[in-house]
N, C-alpha and C positions, 0 to 999 in steps of 0.2 A: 717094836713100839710103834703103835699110830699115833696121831695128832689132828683133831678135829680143827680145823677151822672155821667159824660164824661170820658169814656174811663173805659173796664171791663178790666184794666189790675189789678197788682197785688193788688197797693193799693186803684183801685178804687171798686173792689170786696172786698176789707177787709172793703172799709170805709159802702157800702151798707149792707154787710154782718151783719155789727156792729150797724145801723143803726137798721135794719130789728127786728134783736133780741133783741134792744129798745122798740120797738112796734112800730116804726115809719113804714109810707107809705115811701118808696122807687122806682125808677125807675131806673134801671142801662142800658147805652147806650151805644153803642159803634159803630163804622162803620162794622164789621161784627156779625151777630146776632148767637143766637144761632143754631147748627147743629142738633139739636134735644137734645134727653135725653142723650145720650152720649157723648156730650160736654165735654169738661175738666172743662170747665169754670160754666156752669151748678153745676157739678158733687161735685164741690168744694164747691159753697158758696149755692147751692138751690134757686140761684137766676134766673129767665129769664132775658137775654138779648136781649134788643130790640135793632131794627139795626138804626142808626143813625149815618149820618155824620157831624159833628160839622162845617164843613164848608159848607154845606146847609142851609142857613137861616130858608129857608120854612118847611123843615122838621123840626129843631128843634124849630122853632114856634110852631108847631103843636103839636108837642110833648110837651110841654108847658102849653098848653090851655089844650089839653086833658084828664092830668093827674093833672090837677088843681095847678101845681108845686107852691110853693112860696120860694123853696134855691134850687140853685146849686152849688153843688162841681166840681169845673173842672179838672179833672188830665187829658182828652184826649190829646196825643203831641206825634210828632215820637224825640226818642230820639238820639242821636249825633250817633249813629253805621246809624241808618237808614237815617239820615237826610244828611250821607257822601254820600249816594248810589242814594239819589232824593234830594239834596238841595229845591228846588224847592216846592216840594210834603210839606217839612218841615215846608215852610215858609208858607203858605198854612193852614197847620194845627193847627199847634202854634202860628201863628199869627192872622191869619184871625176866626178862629176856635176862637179866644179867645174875638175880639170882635162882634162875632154871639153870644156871651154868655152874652157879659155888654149890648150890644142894648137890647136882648129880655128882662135883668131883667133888664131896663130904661123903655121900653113901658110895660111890666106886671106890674112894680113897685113890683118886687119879695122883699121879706126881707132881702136876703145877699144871695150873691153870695163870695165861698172860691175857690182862684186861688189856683193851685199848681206850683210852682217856682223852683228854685235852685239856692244854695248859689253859682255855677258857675257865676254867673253874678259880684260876687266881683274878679274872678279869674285875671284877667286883671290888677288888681291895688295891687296885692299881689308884686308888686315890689319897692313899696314905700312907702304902707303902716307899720305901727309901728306894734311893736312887744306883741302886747296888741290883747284882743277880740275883734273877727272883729263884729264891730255894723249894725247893717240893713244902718243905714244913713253914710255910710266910707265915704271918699273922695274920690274920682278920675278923675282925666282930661279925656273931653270929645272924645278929639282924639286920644291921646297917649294910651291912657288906656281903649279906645274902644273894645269891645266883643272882643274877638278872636277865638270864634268861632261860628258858624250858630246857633247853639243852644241856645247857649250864647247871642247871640243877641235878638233871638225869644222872651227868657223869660226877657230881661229888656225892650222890647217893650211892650210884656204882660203886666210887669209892670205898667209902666207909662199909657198902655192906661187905667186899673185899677184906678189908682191912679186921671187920667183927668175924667174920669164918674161918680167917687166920688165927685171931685172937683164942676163940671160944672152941673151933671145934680141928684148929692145923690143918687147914687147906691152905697148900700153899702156893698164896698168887702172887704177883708181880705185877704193880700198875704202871704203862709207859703214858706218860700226858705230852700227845703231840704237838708241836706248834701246830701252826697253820697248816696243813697237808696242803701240798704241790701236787698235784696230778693233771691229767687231760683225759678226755673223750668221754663216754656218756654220763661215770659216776660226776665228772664236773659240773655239771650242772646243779647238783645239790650240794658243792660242797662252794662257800663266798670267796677261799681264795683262788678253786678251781675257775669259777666264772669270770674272776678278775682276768687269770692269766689265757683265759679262753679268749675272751675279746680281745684282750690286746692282741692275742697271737693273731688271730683270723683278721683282723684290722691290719697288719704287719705285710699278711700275706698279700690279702686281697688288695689291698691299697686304698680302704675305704675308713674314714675316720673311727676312732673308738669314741663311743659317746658311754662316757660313767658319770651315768646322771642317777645311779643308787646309789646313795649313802651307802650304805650296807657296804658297798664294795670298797669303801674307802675311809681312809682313817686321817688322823693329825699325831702329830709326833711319827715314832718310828713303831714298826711290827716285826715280831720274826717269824721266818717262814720255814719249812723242813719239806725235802722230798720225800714221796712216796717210797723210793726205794729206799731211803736210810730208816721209814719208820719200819720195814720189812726187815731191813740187818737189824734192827733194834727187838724187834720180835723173835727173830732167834735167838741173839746172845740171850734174851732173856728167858726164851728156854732152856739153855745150857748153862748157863750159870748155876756155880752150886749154892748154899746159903745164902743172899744177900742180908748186909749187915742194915737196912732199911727194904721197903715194900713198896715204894712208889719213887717213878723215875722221871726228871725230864729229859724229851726226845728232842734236842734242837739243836741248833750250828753254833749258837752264841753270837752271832751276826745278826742286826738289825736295821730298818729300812724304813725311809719318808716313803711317800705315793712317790715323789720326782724320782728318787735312788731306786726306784722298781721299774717303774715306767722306762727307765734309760738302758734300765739294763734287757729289757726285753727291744728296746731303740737297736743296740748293740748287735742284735741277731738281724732287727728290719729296720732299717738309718730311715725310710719313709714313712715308721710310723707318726701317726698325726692321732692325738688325744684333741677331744671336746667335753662344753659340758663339766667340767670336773671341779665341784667346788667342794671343799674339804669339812667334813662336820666339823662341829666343837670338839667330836671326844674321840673315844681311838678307834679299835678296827671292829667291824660287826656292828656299827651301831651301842656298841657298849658305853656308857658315858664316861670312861675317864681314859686318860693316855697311858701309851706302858712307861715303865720309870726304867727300865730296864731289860735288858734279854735276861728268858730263865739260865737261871745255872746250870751249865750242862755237866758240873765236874762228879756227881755222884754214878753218874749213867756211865763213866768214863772208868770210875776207880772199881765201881762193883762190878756190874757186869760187864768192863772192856769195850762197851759202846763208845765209837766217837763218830758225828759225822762225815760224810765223806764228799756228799754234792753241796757246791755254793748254789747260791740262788740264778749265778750266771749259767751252772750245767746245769741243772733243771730246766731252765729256759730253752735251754740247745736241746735236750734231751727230749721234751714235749713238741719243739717246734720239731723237729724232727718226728716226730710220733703222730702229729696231726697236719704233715705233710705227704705222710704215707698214706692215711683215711681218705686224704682228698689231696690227688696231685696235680687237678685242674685247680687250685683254689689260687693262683698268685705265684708272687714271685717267692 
């Protein structure tokens, strides 16, 4: 059996990566391929990158057929930094991109295709929603409580057209909706809680203040946050799972967190770091206007597929600083 994976960024490199060292066949794709052996991306997991663009049908047909694939993982999507700079590019990606992915596994008749999501798609109805775990199936009005952001939209489109290819023609997918992905090094850049923990870290090391003077970066009430490597275990259990008795899963710890309780805990790894600058919007994280009322419910991800978190937010913190003291080992203490 192969298993295509879309998009070599962080966690679709971790989930091949992890794959691979199973003994499984892997393919990992991405729209730009590798540069040679000196790739970063290469260099990191020992994987080749073939070049594919998820919104070429014909290519990722081809790519399909030729590598015998019978699952795909799909994390390929530009995330809400890049999707401010090409709207457009976005919808493109994350939308179109996502059903070039349910048609080929409807004409292959692949065995499961796993979307990658985010629990941003409930962000919208976090203002009347109860004060309890937020469940995959919340409530929310269709208009009032419509996406509020591009990204946000992308992925409850994904959604549903997921959930209609299952319905109408049994392709059968599984959607994981990530918290906030934890990661470090270049994909961080485009991801708002990657940038958070980037400047703080590099502030930490270097000894130079963190200045989060973007809203964006920062919220009121609490957020929750999920490593990169637990959204990777979550992409396989959700490969090997047999039946699940529902279609969509959240990926999170069940722990949640003020900007002080994050900030401290990355203190904890550098006792000298020093925050400026930092005043708190009105509403929660991403610029979203309302607060969370609650961590999503992790207990379905637990009972179906055997998913449980495994990093707190304190080992993520260890686990990056350490990953981006290796990048740079002149940068601090």
């Amino acid at each position: 059996m192969t298993t295509l994976i879309t998009g070599a960024g962080l966690i679709g490199r971790l989930t091949a990566q992890q794959l691979r060292e199973q003994g499984e066949t892997v393919v990992l794709a991405d729209i730009r391929a590798d540069a040679g052996p000196t790739d970063s991306r290469t260099r990191q997991t020992g994987l080749h990158v073939t070049q594919c663009d998820v919104t070429d049908f014909a290519r990722l047909a081809a790519l399909v057929e030729t590598h015998r694939v019978t699952s795909i993982v799909h994390t390929a999507a530009l995330l809400s930094s890049a999707i401010r700079r090409d709207p457009l590019a976005g919808v493109h990606v994350n939308t179109i991109g996502t059903a070039n992915v349910l048609e080929i596994a409807r004409r292959h008749r692949l065995r499961r295709v796993v979307l990658a999501s985010s629990t941003t798609v409930a962000y919208s109805a976090f203002g009347t929603l109860p004060a309890e775990p937020v469940a995959e199936d919340f409530a929310s009005r269709s208009v009032s409580e419509a996406p509020a952001s591009i990204y946000a939209a992308t992925k409850v489109a994904s959604e549903h057209l997921a959930l209609a290819y299952a319905s109408l023609y049994g392709v059968d997918t599984i959607v994981l909706r990530y918290g906030a992905v934890l990661g470090a090094g270049p994909e961080a850049a485009t991801s708002v809680p990657g940038r958070l923990l980037g400047r703080l870290l590099e502030a930490g090391r270097t000894g130079t203040p963190a200045r989060l003077d973007d809203p964006v970066m920062l919220w009121n009430g609490r957020e929750e946050f999920v490593d990169a490597r637990d959204c990777t275990r979550a992409n396989l259990a959700a490969l090997r799972t047999g039946t699940p008795g529902q279609r969509v899963f959240n990926v999170a710890t069940g722990d949640w967190f003020t900007v002080d309780e994050f900030v401290d805990v990355v203190r904890a790894r550098h006792p000298a770091l020093r925050v400026e600058a930092m005043r708190l919007p009105e509403g929660g994280f991403a610029a979203f206007p309302h607060q969370r009322p609650a961590p999503s419910d992790e207990r379905a991800a637990r009972e179906s597929l055997g998913f449980t978190a495994q990093y707190s937010l304190a080992d993520s913190v260890a686990h990056f600083a350490a990953s981006a003291a290796q990048r740079d080992p002149a940068g601090g203490n």
